[in-house]
BATI-576021 format. One line per 3 residues: their letters; for each residue x, y, z of C-alpha. Coordinates in steps of 0.001 Angstrom, whole numbers. Example, Ala and Ser with C-alpha at 12.3 -4.5 7.8 and 13.67 -1.06 7.14 Angstrom:
as = 12300,-4500,7800 | 13670,-1060,7140
This chain:
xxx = 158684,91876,-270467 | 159430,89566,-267855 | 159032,91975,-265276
xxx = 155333,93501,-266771 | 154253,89283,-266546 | 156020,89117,-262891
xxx = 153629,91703,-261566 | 150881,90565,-263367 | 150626,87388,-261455
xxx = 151206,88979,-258127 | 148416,90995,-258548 | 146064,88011,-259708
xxx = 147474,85937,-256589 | 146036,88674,-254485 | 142572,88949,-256092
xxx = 142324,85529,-255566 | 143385,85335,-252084 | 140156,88080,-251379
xxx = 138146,85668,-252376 | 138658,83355,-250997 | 138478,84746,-247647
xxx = 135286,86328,-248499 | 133719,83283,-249502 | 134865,81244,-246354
xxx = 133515,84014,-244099 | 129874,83437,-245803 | 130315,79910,-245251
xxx = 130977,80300,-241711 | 128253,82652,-241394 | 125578,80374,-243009
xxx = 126861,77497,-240485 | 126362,79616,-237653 | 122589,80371,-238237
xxx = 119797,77663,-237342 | 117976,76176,-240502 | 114441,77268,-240437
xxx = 111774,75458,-239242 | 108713,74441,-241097 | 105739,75105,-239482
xxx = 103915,72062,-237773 | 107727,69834,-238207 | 108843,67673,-235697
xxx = 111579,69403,-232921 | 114696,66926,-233570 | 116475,68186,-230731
xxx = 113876,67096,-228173 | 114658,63820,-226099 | 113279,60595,-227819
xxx = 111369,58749,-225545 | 109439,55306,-225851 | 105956,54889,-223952
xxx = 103013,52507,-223307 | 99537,52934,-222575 | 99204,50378,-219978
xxx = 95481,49662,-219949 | 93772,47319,-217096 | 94712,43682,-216860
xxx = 93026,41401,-214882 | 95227,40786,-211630 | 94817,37694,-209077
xxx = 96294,38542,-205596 | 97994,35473,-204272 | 99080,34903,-200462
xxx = 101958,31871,-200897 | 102117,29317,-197911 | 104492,26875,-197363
xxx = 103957,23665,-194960 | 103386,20034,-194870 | 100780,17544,-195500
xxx = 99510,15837,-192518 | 96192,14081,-191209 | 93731,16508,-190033
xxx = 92938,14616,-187062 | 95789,12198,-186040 | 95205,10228,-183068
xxx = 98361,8473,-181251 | 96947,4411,-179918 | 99263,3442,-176906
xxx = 98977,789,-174339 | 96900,1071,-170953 | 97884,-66,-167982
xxx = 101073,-2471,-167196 | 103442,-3405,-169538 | 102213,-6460,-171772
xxx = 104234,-8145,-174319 | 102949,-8085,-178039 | 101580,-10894,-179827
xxx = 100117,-10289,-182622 | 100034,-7283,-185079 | 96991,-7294,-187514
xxx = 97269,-3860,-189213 | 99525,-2369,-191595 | 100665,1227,-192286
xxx = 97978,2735,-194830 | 95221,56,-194046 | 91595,1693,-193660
xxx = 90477,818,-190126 | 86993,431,-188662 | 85973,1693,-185098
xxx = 86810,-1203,-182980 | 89033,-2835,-185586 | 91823,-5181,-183445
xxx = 95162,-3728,-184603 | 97420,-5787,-182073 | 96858,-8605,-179340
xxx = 99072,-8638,-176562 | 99549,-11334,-174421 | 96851,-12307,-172032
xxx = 97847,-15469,-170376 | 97501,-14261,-166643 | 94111,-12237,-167815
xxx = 92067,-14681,-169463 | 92333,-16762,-166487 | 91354,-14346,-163900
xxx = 88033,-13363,-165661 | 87107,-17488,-165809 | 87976,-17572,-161638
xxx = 85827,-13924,-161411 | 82965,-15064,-163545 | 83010,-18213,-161311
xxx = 83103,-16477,-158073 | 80397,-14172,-159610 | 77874,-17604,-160287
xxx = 78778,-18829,-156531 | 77676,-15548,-154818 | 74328,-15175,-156793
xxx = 73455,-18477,-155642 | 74717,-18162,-152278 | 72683,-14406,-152767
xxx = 69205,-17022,-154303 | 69541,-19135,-151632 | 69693,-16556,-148799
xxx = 67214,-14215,-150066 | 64700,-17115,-150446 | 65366,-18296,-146393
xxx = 64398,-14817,-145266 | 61026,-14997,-147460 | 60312,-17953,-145673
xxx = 61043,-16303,-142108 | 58827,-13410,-143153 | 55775,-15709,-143718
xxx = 55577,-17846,-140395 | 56233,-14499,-139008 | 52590,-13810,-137766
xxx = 52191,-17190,-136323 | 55642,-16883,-133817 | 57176,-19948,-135209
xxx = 60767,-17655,-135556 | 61997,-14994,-133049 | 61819,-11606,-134418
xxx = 65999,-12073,-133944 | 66009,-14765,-136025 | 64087,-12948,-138777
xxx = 66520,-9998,-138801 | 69447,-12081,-138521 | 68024,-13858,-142004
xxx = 67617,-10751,-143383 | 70831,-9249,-142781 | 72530,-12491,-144442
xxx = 70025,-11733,-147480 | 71219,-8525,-147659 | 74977,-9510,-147291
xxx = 75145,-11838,-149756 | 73205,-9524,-152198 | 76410,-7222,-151446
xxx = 78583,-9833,-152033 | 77389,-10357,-155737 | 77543,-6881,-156397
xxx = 81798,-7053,-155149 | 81862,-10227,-157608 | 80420,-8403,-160671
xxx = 82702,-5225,-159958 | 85694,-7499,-159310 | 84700,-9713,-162764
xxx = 84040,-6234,-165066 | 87514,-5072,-163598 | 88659,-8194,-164600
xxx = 87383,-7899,-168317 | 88507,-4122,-168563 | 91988,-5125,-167997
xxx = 91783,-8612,-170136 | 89983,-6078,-173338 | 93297,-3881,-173115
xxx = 94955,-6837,-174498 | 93684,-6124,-177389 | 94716,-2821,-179573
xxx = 91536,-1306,-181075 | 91175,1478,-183584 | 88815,4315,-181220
xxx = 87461,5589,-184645 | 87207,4806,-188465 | 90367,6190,-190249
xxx = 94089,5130,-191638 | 96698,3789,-189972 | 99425,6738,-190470
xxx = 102439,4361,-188743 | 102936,1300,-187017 | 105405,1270,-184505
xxx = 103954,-2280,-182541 | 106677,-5325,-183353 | 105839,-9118,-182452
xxx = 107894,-9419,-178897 | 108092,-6305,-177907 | 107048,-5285,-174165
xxx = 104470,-2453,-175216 | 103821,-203,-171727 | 101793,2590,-171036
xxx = 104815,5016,-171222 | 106279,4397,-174229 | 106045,5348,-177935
xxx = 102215,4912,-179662 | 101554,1675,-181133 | 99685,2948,-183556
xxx = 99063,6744,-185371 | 95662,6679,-186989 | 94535,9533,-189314
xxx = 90784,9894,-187637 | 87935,9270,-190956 | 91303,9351,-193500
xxx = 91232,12824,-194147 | 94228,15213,-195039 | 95382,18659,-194705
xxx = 98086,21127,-195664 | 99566,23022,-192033 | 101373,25833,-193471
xxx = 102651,29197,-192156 | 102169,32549,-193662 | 103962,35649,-192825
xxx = 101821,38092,-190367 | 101701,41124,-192852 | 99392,38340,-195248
xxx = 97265,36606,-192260 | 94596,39681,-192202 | 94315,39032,-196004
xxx = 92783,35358,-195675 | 89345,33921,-194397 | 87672,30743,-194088
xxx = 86697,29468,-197149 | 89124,30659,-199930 | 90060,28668,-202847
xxx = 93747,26893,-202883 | 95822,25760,-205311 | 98336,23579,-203819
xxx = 101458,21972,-204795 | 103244,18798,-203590 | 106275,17380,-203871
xxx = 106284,14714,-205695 | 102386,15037,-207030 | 102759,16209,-211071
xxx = 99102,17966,-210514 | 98364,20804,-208322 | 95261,19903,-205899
xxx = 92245,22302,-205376 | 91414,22966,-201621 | 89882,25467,-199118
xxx = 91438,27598,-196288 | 89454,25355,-193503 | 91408,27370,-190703
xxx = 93370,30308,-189370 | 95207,30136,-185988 | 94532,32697,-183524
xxx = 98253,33806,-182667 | 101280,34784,-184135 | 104450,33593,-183651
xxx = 106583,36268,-181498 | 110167,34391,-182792 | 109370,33472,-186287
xxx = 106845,36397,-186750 | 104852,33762,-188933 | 101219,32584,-188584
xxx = 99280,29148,-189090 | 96884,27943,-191492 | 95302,25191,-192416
xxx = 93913,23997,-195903 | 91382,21368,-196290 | 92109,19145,-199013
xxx = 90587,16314,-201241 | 91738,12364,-200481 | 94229,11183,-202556
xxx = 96137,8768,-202155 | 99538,10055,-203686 | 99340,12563,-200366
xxx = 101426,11812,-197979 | 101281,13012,-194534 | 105141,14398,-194039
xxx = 105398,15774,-197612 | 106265,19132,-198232 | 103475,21358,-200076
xxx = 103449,25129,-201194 | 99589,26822,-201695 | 98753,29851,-203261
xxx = 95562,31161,-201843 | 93653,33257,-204179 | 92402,36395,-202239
xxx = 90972,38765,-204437 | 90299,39427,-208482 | 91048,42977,-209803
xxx = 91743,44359,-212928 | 94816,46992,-212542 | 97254,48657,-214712
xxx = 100889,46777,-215291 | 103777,48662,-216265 | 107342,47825,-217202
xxx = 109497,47475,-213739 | 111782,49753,-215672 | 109337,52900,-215758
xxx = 108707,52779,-211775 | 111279,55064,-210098 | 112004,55967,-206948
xxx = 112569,58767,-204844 | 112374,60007,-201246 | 109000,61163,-201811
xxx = 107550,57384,-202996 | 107109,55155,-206593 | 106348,57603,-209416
xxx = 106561,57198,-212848 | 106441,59951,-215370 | 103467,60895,-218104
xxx = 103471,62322,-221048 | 100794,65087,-221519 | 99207,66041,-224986
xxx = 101574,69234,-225038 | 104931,66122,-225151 | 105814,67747,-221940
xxx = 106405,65076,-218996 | 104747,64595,-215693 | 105194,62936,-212780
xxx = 102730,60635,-211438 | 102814,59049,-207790 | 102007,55394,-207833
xxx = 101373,52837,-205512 | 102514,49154,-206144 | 100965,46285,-204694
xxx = 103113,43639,-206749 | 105090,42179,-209761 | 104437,39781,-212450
xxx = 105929,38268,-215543 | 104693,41039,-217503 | 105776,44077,-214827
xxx = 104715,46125,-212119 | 101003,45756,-210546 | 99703,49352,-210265
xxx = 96924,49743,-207000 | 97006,53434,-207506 | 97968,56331,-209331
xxx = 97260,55315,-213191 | 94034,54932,-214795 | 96012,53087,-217297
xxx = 95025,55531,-220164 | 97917,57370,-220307 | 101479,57250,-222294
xxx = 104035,56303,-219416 | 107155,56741,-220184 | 109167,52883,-220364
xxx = 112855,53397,-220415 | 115015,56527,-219150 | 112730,58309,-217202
xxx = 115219,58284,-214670 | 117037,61087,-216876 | 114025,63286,-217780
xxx = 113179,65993,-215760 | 109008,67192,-214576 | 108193,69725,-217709
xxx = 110785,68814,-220005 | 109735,68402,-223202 | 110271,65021,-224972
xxx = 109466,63171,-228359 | 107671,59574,-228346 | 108965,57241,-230501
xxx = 106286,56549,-233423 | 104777,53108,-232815 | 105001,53767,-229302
C-alpha cells in the first residue's frame, strides 16, 4: 500500500512539472511579440519633442554708444598780450553770459594812463594839423597877386601835409593804445555758459597759460560717443536717441546731429555726436550711454536653446506635417529677453523644435508634446 501511494505521487509531481514548463514557454512567447497597434494610435516609441510656432514680433534694432556729455561748441577765453595781474572776477561757473559780457578786469594802471597822454597828443596834432592847413589856404589865395614866393607856398604846403600825417600817427598810436587798455578786460566773444572758471583775484594771467574762462558757445549740449566700426554704416543724420546719464533718473530724447569721417586705426572705434535738449541736470563731463534706434522690423524670435550650430552655419530644426524633422538654416541678427532675433530662414509659421534638437537627427521621426 505504501508503495502503490509512493508512485502515485511521483507520477503527479511529474505531470505537474510539464506544466509548468509549458505554460512558462507561452508566457515567454507572448512577451516576445509586439502588442498590436490600433490603427490611427499614437507611436510611443518615437522621441517626444516640445515646439513653438514662433510668429513675427515687432523688433527695434539698436546701435549702443557710449561717451560723455560735453558743450557742443566750447570756446577756451585766455589772456592777450603781456602778462597782467587779475583784479576782478565777475562771472561764475554756470552763469549765462551775453556777447561782450566783462567776465574779469585785470589791472590797467600803466594802460589807462597811456590812452589819456595818446588822446592828448592826438588833440595837439589836429590843431597843430587846423592851424597848418589853414596857413597854406591863405598862401594859395595871395598867390596870383606875388605877395609869397612860389617856395614859400610849397614849403606851407608840405607842413600842411606833414602835420595831417602826424594826426594820422597820433590816432594809430591812441587806437593801439585802447586795443591794449580793452584787453584788460575779459569779455565773453559770444552768448553762452560759463563751463569753468579758472581766473583767481591776484593771479598774473599771461597769454600762455591755462584759459580763464571755458564758455559753452549759445548753452547748448551734446553726447560725443564712440561706436564700434562694424555699427557706423548703420547710422545717419537724424535718428532718434534715447540716452542715458549718470546720475539723470530719466532717459533724454535726442538726434544723431553727426558722424565723424574716420575711424580709429588703434581703437577700431568711430565718433558720433548726439544733439540733445538743455537741461540743466546735464553736465558736461558726465558719462552717458545712447541707444540709437535704426530700423523697425517685425521678425521671428525663437528660444536661444533651439539655434544650433554647426560648421555649415545657425540652423534650427522643423517639424513637417509627416512628424519627421528638418533642418532649417537661419540667420541671426540678435538676442532679446524673449530669445533669438531671426533675419532669415523662418517665416515664423512653423513648429521649431525648443529643447534637444541637438540630439535629433534630419528625417527622424519625432512626437510633439500636446499643448506644444
Amino acid at each position: 500500500m505504501q508503495q502503490i501511494s509512493s508512485t502515485f505521487i511521483g507520477r503527479g509531481m511529474r505531470g505537474l512539472t510539464w506544466v509548468v514548463a509549458v505554460g512558462c514557454a507561452l508566457t515567454l512567447l507572448s512577451c516576445g511579440k509586439k502588442p498590436a497597434q490600433a490603427p490611427g494610435a499614437e507611436d510611443l516609441t518615437l522621441p517626444l519633442v516640445t515646439v513653438v510656432v514662433p510668429g513675427r514680433s515687432r523688433v527695434e534694432t539698436l546701435v549702443n554708444v557710449t561717451g560723455t556729455i560735453s558743450a557742443r561748441d566750447e570756446m577756451p577765453i585766455s589772456v592777450e598780450g603781456e602778462g597782467l595781474r587779475v583784479v576782478a572776477v565777475l562771472a561764475e561757473v554756470g552763469d549765462r553770459v551775453k556777447r561782450g559780457q566783462v567776465l574779469a578786469r585785470l589791472n590797467n594802471a600803466i594802460a589807462a594812463p597811456q590812452v589819456a597822454s595818446l588822446a592828448a597828443s592826438l588833440e595837439e596834432a589836429s590843431t597843430s594839423a587846423d592851424l597848418a592847413a589853414a596857413d597854406y589856404r591863405r598862401a594859395q589865395g595871395v598867390a596870383a597877386t606875388g605877395a609869397l614866393s612860389a617856395e614859400e607856398i610849397e614849403r606851407r604846403r608840405a607842413q600842411s601835409a606833414n602835420a595831417a600825417a602826424r594826426v594820422k600817427v597820433a590816432a594809430a598810436q591812441l587806437a593801439e593804445s585802447r586795443a591794449r587798455l580793452g584787453r584788460s578786460e575779459i569779455r565773453a566773444p559770444a552768448d553762452g555758459v560759463v563751463l569753468t572758471r579758472n581766473a583767481e583775484v591776484g593771479q598774473t594771467a599771461s597769454a600762455g597759460g591755462e584759459p580763464l574762462f571755458r564758455l559753452g558757445r549759445g548753452g547748448e549740449i551734446e553726447m560725443r560717443g564712440r561706436v564700434s566700426e562694424g555699427d557706423v554704416g548703420l547710422l545717419a543724420v537724424g535718428q532718434a536717441t534715447s540716452v542715458r546719464v549718470t546720475g539723470v533718473k530719466d532717459e533724454i530724447a535726442g538726434k544723431v546731429r553727426l558722424l565723424g569721417a574716420v575711424i580709429d586705426p588703434n581703437s577700431r572705434l568711430g565718433t558720433v555726436r548726439i544733439a540733445l535738449p538743455r537741461n540743466p541736470n546735464l553736465r558736461p563731463g558726465a558719462f552717458a550711454r545712447a541707444n540709437v534706434l535704426v530700423s523697425t522690423e517685425n521678425r521671428p524670435i525663437v528660444p536661444q536653446t533651439a539655434v544650433q550650430t554647426d560648421p555649415d552655419g545657425n540652423y534650427v530644426l522643423v517639424v513637417a506635417r509627416d512628424g519627421s524633422v528638418a533642418r532649417r538654416g537661419v540667420t541671426v541678427s540678435g538676442t532679446r529677453n524673449a530669445g533669438v532675433v531671426i533675419a532669415a530662414g523662418l517665416e515664423g509659421t512653423e513648429q521649431v523644435v525648443a529643447v534637444a534638437a541637438a540630439f535629433l537627427r534630419p528625417g527622424e521621426k519625432v512626437r510633439v508634446a500636446k499643448g506644444a
